[in-house]
N, C-alpha and C positions, 0 to 999 in steps of 0.2 A: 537110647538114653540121652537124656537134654544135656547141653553146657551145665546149666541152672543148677541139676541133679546132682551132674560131676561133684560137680564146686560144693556145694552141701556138704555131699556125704566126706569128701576132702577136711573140710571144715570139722564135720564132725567126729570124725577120727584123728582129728592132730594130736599130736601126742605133747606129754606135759614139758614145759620147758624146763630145760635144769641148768645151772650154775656152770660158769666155765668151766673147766680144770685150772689148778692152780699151775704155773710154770717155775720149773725150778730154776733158783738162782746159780748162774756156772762162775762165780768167784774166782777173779785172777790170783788170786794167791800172792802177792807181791810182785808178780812180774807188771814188765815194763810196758801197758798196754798198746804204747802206741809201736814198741819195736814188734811186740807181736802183731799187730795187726797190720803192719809194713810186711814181716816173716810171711804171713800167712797170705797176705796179699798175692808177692812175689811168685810163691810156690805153685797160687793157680794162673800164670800169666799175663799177671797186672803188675803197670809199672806206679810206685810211691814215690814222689818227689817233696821234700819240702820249700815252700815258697820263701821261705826267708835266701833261697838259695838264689834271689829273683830279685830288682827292682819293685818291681809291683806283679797282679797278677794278667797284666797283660804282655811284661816282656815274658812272662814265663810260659803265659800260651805261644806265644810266635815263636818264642826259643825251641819248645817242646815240638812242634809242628810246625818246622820252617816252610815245610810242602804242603803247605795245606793250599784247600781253594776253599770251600763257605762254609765260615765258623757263626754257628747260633748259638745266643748265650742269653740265657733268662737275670745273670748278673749285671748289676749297674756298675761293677768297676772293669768290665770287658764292653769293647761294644761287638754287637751284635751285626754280624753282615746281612742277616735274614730279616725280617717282618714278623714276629714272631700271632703278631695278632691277625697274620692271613690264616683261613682256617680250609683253605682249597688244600687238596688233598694230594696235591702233586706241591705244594709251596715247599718240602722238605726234600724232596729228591735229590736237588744237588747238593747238600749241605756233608761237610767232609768230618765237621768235628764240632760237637755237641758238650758244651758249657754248661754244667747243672749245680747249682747248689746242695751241698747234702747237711744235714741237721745232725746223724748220726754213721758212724765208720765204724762196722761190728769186725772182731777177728772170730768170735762165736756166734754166741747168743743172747751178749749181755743187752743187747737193744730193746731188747721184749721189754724191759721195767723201764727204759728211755722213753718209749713210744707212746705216745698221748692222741691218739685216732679219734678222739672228740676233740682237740684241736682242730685240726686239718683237716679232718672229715675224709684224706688219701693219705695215702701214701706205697711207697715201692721201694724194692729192694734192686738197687743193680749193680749185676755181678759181671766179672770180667767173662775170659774162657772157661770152658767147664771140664772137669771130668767124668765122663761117663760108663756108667757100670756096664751098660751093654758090648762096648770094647774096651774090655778090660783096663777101665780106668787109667786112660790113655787120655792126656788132653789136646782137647780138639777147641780146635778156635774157630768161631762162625757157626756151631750147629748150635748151639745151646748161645744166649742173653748175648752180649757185645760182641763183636769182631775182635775190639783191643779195647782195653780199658785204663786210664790215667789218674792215680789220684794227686792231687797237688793239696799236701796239709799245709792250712792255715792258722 
């Protein structure tokens, strides 16, 4: 059978498209979102800091990470040790501590109705340590998304 053919009959069996599912809305209730999402942060082993707690947020990365060796940071109020517009594939290996702007800080799932993906065309979610159901949701650091994770509210 041809590529050509594949590809046809592929074609001609696609099935009809249908309408997303709707996503329910998870309503804080009155509580205090951002203590929850500091609460919830914490309990997966990420540390929340607030920057008011800082000159700016450059003393507060140097304060937060006195041991660092190469911080890369895509913000204009940190500078940047790294080259961020080298695109060699080893430019990022030594780099200790990773500067990211984030748009949204979810303790749930309220993001989902935040998130405008024809905007940005990306985006991502990144999470601290995880817990894993295959050892009895025990948190492990380094298997699952960051090593160690920081969030500094602005």
């Amino acid at each position: 059978m041809s590529k050509a053919h594949i590809l046809k009959a592929i074609q001609h069996n696609k099935p009809e498209s249908r309408p997303l599912p709707d996503i329910p809305g998870f309503e804080s209730s009155g509580m205090d979102i951002v203590q929850a999402f500091g609460s919830t942060s914490a309990q997966n082993g990420t540390r929340v800091v607030n920057a008011a707690d800082f000159s700016d947020l450059e003393s507060a990365v140097r304060t937060l990470f006195p041991e660092k060796g190469k911080i890369a940071s895509t913000l204009p109020d940190l500078t940047s040790e790294v080259n961020l517009q080298n695109r060699a594939p080893d430019a990022l290996v030594d780099v200790d501590v990773a500067v990211i702007g984030g748009q949204v800080g979810v303790a749930e799932h309220e993001a989902y109705a935040q998130i405008k993906i024809d905007d940005t065309g990306f985006g991502v979610f990144i999470a601290g340590p995880s817990k894993t159901a295959d050892i009895e949701q025990s948190l492990v650091i380094g298997a699952q998304g960051a090593r160690s994770l920081t969030i500094i509210l602005i």
